[in-house]
Residue, then its C-alpha position, 0 to 999 in steps of 0.5 A: x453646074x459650078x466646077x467640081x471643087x475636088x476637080x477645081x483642087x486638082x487643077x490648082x496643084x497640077x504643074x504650071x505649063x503642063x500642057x503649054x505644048x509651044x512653049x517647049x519640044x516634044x521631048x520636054x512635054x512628055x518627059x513631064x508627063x512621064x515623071x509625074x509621080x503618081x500620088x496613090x499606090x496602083x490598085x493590085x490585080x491579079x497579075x500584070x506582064x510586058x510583052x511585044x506583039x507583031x506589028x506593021x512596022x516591028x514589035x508593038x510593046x503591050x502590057x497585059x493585066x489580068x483582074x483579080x475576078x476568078x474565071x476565063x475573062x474576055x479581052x479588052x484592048x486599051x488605047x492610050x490618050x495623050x494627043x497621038x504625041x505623048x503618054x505610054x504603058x506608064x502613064x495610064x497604068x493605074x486607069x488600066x488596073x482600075x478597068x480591069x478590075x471594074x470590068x472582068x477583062x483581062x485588058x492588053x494596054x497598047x504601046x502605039x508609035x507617037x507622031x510626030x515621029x510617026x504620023x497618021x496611020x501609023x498609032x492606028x494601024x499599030x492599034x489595029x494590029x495589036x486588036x487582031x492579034x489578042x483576037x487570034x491568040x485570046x486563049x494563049x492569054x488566058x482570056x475568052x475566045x470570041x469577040x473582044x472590045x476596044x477602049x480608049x482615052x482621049x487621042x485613045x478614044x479616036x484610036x479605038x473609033x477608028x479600029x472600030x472602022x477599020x474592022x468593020x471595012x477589013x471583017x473582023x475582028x469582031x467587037x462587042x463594044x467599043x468605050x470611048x472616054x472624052x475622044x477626040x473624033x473631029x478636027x473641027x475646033x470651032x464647036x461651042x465646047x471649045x469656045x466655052x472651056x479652051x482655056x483654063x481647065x487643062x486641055x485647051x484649044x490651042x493644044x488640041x490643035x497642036x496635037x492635030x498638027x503633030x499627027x496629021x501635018x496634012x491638014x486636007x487629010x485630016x477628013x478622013x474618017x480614020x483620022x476623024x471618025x466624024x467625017x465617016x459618011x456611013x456609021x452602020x454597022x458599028x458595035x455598040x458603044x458607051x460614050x464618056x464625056x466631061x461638061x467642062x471639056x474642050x471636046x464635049x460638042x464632038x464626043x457627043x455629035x459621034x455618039x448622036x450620029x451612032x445612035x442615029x446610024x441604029x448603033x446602040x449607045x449611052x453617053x453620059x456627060x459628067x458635070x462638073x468634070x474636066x477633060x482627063x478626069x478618070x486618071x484622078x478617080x483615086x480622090x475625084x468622085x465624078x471619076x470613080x463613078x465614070x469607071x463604074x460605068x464603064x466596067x458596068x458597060x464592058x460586063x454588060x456588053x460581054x454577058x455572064 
């Protein structure tokens, strides 16, 4: 279908260069990433803390949101998006708020090392961490003790694919459901997707790449399946996953390839493309239809996935 026109009015208000990632440093795009005002009050929840937890390399700050649903909810553990290279606590605290509620969990939002400061592994093995240590110490939080789900935008989306793996190869924890929002999961920029929406509808192809180059410089090393989930010879095994993709999205082709070849390895799936949508769009859901329906979805499949 045509683009969206409530998509197509937040492309033409968005700041020019906001993803021109050549043109400026590293520093320069995410201070312009970190000072978009937000344009709607946050959505309130229960009850929202900072803390830091453990972690490979010192403390990983967290910020942990308990939804206004009454009762003990069960864990969820949110990876950011933002290319491995930008983005924080702050930028996506209203798509967490939004989660939590829509979903009864009481969501850990994680604050992993950015390359390329810190390249591959490092955002991942702080994920998987911090995924861990809310497993271990569930009760503390004042969540349900037993299998938790992990989530993730964008970069974010690869991150909680890539802990699903990861915990599937280190036995445990155990995870009930892994939600993966438009996730990068392959390096491969050659997909039809990206031809047909590199350019023009926020995230590009030469992005992409740029953000691949920041977080694995090796490109050889870019095959491996903790970096690309899709290069994994073995998909078995793996918890269920819900599946969010945007029809004018750069990464649509691989988002849907790994939800395919999920399916295939006999992992439980849905995967819903939203026409019309652009890459990033759940962060709009405040005045983007196709966004507000995508969280339901995805607070639907979390409930689902953790039973009554």
């Amino acid at each position: 279908m045509p683009l969206d026109p409530q998509v197509k009015l937040v492309l033409d208000n968005l700041p020019p260069g906001l993803l021109d990632v050549r043109r400026g440093g590293v520093a320069d795009l995410r201070a312009l990433y970190a000072d978009r005002p937000m344009p709607f009050p946050a959505e309130p929840v229960a009850r929202v803390e900072d803390r830091t937890l453990p972690g490979p390399a010192g403390g990983i700050p967290v910020r942990v949101y308990r939804p206004e649903a009454a009762g003990t909810p069960p864990a969820l553990v949110y990876f950011h998006g933002g290319g491995w290279v930008m983005c924080n606590l702050d930028t996506h605290d209203g798509s967490v708020r939004k989660l939590a509620n829509a979903s009864g969990c009481l969501v850990v939002s994680v604050d992993y090392r950015l390359a390329p400061e810190h390249p591959f592994p490092a955002a991942l093995e702080d994920c998987y961490a911090a995924t861990r240590w809310v497993a271990a110490h569930a009760r503390s939080l004042g969540a349900r003790p037993g299998p938790l789900a992990v989530a993730g935008d964008s970069a974010g989306g690869n991150l909680a694919a890539a802990v699903a793996l990861l915990a599937r190869e280190r036995g445990g924890p155990e995870l009930a459901l892994q939600l993966l929002v438009y996730p990068i999961t392959d390096c491969d920029l050659d997909r039809p997707s990206y031809r047909e929406n590199g350019e023009g509808f926020l995230l590009t192809r030469d992005a992409t790449a740029w953000f691949w180059e920041q977080y694995v410089p090796d490109a050889a090393a870019r095959r491996n399946p903790l970096a690309a989930p899709m290069a994994a010879e073995d998909l078995s095994g793996l918890p269920p996953a819900c599946v969010i993709t945007a029809e004018y999205d750069p990464l649509r082709d691989e988002a849907e390839a790994y939800a395919a070849r999920l399916r295939e390895a006999g992992v439980p799936v849905t995967c819903t493309r939203y026409p019309g949508m652009i890459h990033g769009f759940l962060a709009y859901a405040d005045f983007v239809d196709g966004g507000r329906r995508a969280v339901a979805e995805a607070g639907a499949a979390l409930r689902e996935a953790f039973g009554p």
